[in-house]
C-alpha positions as CSV (number, residue, x, y, z in Angstrom):
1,X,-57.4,123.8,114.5
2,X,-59.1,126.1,117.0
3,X,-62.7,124.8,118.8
4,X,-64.9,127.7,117.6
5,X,-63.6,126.8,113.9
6,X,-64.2,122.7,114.5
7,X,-67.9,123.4,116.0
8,X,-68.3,126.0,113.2
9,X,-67.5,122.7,110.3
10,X,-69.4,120.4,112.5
11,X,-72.2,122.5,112.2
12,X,-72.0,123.3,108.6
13,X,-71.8,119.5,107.7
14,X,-74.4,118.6,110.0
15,X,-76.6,121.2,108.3
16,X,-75.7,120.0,104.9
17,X,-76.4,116.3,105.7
18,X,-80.0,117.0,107.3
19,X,-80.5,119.4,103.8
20,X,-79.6,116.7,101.6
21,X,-81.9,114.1,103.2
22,X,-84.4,116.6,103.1
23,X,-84.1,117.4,99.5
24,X,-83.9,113.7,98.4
25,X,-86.9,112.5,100.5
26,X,-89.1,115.1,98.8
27,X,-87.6,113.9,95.5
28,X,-88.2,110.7,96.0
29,X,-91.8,111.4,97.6
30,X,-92.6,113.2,94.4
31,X,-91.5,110.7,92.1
32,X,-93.5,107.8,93.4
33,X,-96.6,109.6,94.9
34,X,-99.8,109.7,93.5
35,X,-100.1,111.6,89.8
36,X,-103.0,114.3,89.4
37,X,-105.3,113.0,87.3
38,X,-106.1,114.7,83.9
39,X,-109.6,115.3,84.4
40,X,-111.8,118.4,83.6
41,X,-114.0,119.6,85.9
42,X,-117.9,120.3,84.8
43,X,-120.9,121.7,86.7
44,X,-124.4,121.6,85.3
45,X,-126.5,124.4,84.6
46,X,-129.7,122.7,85.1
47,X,-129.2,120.6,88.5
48,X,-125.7,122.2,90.0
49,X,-124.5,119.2,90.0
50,X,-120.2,119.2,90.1
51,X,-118.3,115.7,88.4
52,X,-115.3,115.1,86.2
53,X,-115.1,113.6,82.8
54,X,-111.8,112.8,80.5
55,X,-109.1,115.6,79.8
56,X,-110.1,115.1,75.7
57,X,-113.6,115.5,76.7
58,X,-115.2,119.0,75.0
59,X,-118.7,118.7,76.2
60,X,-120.0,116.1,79.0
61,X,-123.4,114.6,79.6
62,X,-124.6,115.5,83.4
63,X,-125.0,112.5,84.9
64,X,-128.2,113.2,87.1
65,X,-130.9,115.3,84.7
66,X,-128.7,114.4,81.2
67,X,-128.0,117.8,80.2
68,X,-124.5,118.7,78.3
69,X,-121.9,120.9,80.1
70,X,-118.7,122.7,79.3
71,X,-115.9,122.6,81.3
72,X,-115.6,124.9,84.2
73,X,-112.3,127.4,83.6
74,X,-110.2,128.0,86.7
């Protein structure tokens, strides 16, 4: 086997070690990090006040002046 052709499979397996760490550290990151929570996000009409109630939650109760909100659409 010639040099150039040995640093050129060196390389190559070098490269596809680092890639596969890579790739399995962000799978496994992903796997056990922190889920999203289902919330919904609601601001007031009345006060502007911004919270989060439950994802089956329709309508939510503000809770610094009382008044019911809908769900703010992103």
């Amino acid at each position: 086997m010639s040099i150039p052709l040995m640093l050129t499979a060196y390389l190559a397996l070098t490269l596809g070690a680092l890639s596969a760490i890579g790739i399995y550290s962000e799978m496994r990151r992903r796997r056990f990090g922190p889920a999203h929570p289902e919330d919904r996000v609601f601001r007031c009409t009345k006060c502007g006040y911004v919270y989060t109630d439950d994802a089956d939650v329709d309508r939510s109760r503000c809770s610094q002046c009382g008044k019911l909100n809908e769900p703010i659409e992103f």
